[in-house]
N, C-alpha and C positions, 0 to 999 in steps of 0.2 A: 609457399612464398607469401609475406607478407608485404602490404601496400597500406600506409595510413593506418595500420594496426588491425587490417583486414587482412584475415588469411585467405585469401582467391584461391588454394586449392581446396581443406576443407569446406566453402561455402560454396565452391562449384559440385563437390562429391556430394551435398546436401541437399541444392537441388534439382542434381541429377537423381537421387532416391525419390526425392518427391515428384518428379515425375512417372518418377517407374511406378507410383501407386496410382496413378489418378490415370483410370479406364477407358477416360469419354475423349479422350485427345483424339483429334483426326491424324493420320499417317500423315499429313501435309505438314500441319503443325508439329507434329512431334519432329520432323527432322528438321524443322525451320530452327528450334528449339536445339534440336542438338548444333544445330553449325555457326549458331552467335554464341552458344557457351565455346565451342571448340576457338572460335575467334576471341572471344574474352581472353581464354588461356594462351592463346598464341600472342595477343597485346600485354597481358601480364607478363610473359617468362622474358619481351623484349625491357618493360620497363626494368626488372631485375639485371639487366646488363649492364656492365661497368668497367672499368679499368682493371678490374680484378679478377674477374671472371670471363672475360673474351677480350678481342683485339681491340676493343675501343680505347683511343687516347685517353689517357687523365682528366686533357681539355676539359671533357667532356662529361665529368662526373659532376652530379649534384653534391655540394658539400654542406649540410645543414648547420648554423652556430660558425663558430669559430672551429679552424684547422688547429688539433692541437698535438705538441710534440708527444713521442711514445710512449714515454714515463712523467712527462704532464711536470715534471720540477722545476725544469729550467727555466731561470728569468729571462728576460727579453734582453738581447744582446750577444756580446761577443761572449762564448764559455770560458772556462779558466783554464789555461794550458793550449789556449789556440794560441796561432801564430799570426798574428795579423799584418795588415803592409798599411802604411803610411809614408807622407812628403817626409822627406829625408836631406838634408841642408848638404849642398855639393862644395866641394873645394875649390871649382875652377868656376866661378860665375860669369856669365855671359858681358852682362854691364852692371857696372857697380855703380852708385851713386852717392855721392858726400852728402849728409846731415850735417851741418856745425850749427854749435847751440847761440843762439841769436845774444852775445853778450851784452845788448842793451836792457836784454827784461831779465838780465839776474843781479842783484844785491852788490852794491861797489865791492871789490874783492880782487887780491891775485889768483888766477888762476891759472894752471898745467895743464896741458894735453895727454890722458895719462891712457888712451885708448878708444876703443867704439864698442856697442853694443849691435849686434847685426841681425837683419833678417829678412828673409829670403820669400820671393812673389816667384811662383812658376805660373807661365803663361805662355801664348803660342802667338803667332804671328807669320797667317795664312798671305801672301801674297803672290803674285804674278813677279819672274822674273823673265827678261827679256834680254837674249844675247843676241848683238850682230857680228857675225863673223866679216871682218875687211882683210879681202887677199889682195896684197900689192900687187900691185902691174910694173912693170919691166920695158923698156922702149928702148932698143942698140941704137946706134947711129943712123942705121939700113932701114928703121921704122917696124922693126920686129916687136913684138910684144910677148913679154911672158908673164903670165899669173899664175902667181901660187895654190897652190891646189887647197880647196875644202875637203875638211873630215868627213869622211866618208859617209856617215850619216845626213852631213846638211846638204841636200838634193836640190830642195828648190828656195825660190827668194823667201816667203813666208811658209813655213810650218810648224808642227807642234812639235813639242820636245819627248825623250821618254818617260821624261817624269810625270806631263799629262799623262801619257797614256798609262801607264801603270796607275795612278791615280783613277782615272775612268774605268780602268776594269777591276781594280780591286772593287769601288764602289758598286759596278752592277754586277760582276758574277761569286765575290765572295760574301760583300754586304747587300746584297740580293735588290739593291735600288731600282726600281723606272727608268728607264732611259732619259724620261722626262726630267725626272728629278734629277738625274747626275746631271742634267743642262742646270737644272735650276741652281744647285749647289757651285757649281763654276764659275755662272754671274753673277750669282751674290756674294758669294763669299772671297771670290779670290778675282773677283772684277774682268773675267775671260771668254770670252764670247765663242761656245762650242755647239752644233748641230746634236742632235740626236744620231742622225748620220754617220758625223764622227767617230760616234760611241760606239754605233755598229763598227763599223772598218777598224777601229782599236781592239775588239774582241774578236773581229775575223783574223785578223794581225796575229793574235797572240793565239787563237787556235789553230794556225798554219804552223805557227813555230813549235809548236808541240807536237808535229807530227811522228818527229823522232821520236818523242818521251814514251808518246801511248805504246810505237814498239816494243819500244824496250819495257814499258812497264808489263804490259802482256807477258813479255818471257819470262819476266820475274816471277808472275800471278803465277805461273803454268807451273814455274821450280820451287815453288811454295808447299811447304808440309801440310799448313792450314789456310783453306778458305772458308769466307762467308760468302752467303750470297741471300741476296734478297730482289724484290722488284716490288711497284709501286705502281699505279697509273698516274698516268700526266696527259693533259690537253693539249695539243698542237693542233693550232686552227680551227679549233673546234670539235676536231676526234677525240676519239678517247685512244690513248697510244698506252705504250710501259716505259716504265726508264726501271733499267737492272743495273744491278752491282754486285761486284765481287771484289770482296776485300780481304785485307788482314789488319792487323795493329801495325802494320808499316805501311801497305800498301794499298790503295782503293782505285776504282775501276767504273766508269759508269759509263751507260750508252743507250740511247732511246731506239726503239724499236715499234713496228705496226700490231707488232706480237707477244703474247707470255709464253710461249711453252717454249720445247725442243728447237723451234729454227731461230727465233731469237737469243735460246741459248747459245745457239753455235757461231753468232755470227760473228765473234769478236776472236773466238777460236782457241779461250780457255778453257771451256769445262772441256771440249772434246778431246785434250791432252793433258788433263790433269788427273794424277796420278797420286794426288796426299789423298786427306781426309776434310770430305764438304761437308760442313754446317748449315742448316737451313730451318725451315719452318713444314719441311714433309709434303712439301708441295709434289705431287708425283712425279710431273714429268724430270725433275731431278733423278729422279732413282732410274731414270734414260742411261747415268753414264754410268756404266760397271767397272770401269778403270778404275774406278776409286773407292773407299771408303765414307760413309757416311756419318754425321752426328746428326741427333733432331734436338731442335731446342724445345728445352724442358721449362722456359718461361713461359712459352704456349701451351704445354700440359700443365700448369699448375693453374693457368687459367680456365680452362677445359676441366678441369678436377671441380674446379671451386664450383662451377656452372652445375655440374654433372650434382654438388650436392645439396647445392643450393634450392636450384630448382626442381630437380627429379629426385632428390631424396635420397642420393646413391651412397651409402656409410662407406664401401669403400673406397671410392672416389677420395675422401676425408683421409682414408687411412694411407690412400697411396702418395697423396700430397705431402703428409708426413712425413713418410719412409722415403720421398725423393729429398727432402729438407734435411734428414739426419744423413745420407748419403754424403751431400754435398758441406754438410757441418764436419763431417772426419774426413773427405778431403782436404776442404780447408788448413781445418789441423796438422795434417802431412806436412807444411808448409809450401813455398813457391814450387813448381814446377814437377810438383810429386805424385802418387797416386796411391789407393789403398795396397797395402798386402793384396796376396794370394790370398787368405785366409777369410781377410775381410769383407774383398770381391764375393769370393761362394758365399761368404753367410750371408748379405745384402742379396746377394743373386736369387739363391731360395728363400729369401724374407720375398722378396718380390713375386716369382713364381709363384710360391706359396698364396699369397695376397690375391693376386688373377684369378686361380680358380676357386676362391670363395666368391669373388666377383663374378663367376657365372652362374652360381645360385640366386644373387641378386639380380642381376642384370642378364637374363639368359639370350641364347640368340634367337630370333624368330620363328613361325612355323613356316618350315620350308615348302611343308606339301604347295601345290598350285591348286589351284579352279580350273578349270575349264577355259582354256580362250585367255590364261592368265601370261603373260610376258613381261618381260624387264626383270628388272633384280627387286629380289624380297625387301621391301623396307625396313631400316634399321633407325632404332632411334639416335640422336646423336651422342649419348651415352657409352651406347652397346658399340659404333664406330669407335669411340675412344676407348674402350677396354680391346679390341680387338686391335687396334693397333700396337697397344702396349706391349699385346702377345705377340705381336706377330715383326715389332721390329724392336724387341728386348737387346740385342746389342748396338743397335744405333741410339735408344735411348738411354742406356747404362754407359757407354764407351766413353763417358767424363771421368767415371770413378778408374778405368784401369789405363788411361793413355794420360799424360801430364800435357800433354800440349792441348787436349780434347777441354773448352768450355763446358759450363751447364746448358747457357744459352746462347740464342745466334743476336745476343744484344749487339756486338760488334755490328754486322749488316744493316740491326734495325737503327742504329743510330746514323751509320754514314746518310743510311737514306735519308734520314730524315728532313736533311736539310732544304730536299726538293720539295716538300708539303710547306716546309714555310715559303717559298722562292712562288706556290702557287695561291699562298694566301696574300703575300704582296700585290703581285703582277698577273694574277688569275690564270695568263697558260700562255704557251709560249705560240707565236704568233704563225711559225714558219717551222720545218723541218729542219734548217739551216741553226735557227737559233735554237732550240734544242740541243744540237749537235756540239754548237761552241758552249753552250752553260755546261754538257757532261764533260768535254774534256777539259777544259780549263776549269773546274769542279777537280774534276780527277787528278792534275796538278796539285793545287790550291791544299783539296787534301792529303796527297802523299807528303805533301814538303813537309804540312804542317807534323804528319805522325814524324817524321825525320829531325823537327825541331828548326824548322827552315820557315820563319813566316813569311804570312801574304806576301807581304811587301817585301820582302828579301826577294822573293820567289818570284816575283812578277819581274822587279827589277832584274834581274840575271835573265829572265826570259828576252825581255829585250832590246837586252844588251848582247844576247845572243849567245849565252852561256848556259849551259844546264847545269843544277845542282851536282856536287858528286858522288851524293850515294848514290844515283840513276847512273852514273856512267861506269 
């Protein structure tokens, strides 16, 4: 590994040599000596860590000079043969307004009215409207009275309408706002004097109304071919909790829990009967459910490869990064929804095999004898873990190349989550177990509609107005 054009493994191997020559070291010093080089290398192999070789975000890479494109040709702008979107002049204009040319600053002349030249201002105009409903009253002769009845929704003399509230909860739980802020945005903008308060009870509102969808959505997760699933930690009141999900390209799923493994898996009551094939990151307690089939995502082996050859030097590490790349390029090829031959599977199959145990001449496994008084399990380096796993779950990491609905990777899961790292970079962690609960499900909403082509605000508004979308029904 190289740092500032210093190799830290060769000049750590250098002078560990020059130690092993020099006689007069006391046994104190000598291990003092071994255990700040051992930490030297343990601070080196982190700073080598990046978006490319383990789980860290992008965020979070050092990017020296200027980011430049692939092949470094293309000018700065839009490329040639994109589609791009621009204002577009409407037929039906809102308000139109007459220009006439002021005929005292033009030159004496007859002049004709022979047309207009036009053009078009798009603009918005946020304001408060206010309706009062007046139900007549009625009086017989006898002093009876009858008044007509209000729509069912207007309950009492002042309240809010659903276009606030659909407005209040798109803003905190799809555009991830402050409570604070969706106050501030209401008074300033649109001149409406709303509580923080409010904003709670509009998103407890709209996660009571959902309690049909999660049903239903659950059954669907369950009758589904393919799931993702991933989890994440999250803060509620200051713990540290998880928020999991299981999704597909149609449907998403999320639910905070005290827990990561098996009993927050269960608690929602999909993986325990689900019966396709789960995609994930090999996190173990997964491989809990045997009802089903498994994929592992192989964006986190290509990261693990890079590490493995980065830092430890491993040539096949390199070569199996490859050989997962060329896999996944003659998938590709197959075109949509296809998968290799018979023919191509075995050759790929034994290219891999093949590939692993050269990998145990490099990378062998450790010495198992014990010491005396020795317990726990042999230490492995993180290397020699990722070669043995390769061996030992070869059809859950190949199962891209022979099932057409099987991904490379479980990016599907990792992106749904994502959205709660940002929700924790605004608002830093959610306050209560309650609010947690209403960000996942009306999250879970929010995004199923949107994979169905049903936006926010479609989706909100139909929430409630008391109608669920209809691919959920």
């Amino acid at each position: 590994m190289t740092v500032d054009n210093i190799d830290i493994d060769a000049t750590i191997k250098k002078v560990q040599e020059l130690l092993a020559q020099e006689p007069n070291l006391s046994p104190a010093l000598r291990s003092t000596l071994d255990i700040l080089l051992l930490v030297v290398q343990l601070l080196a192999n982190r700073l080598g860590l990046n978006s490319r070789n383990s789980s860290k975000p992008p965020s979070t890479d050092f990017v020296k000079g200027e980011k430049k494109t692939k092949d470094g040709n293309n000018k700065a702008g839009g490329q040639v043969g994109r589609i791009g979107t621009t204002l577009s002049k409407v037929a039906d204009p809102d308000e139109i307004k007459l220009l006439k040319v002021d005929r005292a600053s033009l030159p004496p002349a007859q002049y004709r009215d022979i047309g207009f030249e036009s053009r078009q201002v798009f603009d918005i105009d946020i304001q408060r409207i206010v309706t009062e409903y007046r139900a007549q009253i009625l009086e017989d002769e006898k002093g009876n009275r009858f008044t007509a009845p209000f729509p069912s929704q207007v309950t009492k003399a002042v309240q809010y309408g659903n276009g606030v509230k659909v407005q209040a909860v798109y803003l905190s739980q799809f555009q991830l706002l402050p409570y604070q802020r969706v106050q501030d945005y209401f008074k300033e903008q649109i001149g409406l004097p709303i509580s923080t308060g409010s904003v709670f009870n509009f998103n407890k509102q709209a996660f009571k109304l959902l309690a049909e969808f999660e049903l239903k959505l659950i059954a669907k997760l369950i009758a589904s071919p393919l799931l993702h699933t991933d989890e994440t930690g999250i803060n509620i009141g200051g713990k540290r909790q998880w928020l999991h999900c299981a999704s597909n390209d149609r449907l998403t799923l999320f639910y905070a829990h005290a827990k990561r493994g098996i009993e927050a898996m269960d608690a929602k009551g999909v993986l325990p009967l689900f019966k396709g094939i789960l995609c994930h990151d090999h996190w173990k307690p997964y491989y809990h459910y045997t009802g089903c089939l498994h994929s592992l995502c192989n964006a986190h082996h290509l990261r693990e490869l890079e590490r493995a050859y980065e830092q430890d030097k491993q040539q096949w590490a390199k070569e199996m990064q490859d050989l997962l790349l060329d896999i996944l390029k003659d998938v590709k090829a197959q075109g949509d929804a296809s998968a290799l031959t018979v023919e191509q599977a075995k050759y790929y199959t034994e290219r891999y095999r093949k590939l692993l145990k050269l990998a145990e001449i490099e990378c062998p496994a450790p010495d198992e004898s014990r010491q005396p008084g020795q317990r726990g399990r042999i230490k492995r380096s993180r290397a020699r873990n990722l070669l043995e796993r390769l061996q030992l779950f070869e059809l859950d990491v190949l199962r891209f190349m022979t099932n057409p609905i099987v991904p490379f990777t479980n990016n599907q899961g990792e992106n749904d989550i994502r959205m709660t790292k940002v929700h924790q970079k605004i608002s830093g962690c959610f306050r209560s177990q309650e609010g947690a609960d209403i960000f996942c499900r009306v999250r879970s909403y929010l995004s199923t509609c949107r994979k169905n082509n049903v936006s926010a605000t479609q989706a909100l508004t139909l929430l409630f107005d008391g109608v669920l979308p209809d691919f959920i029904l």
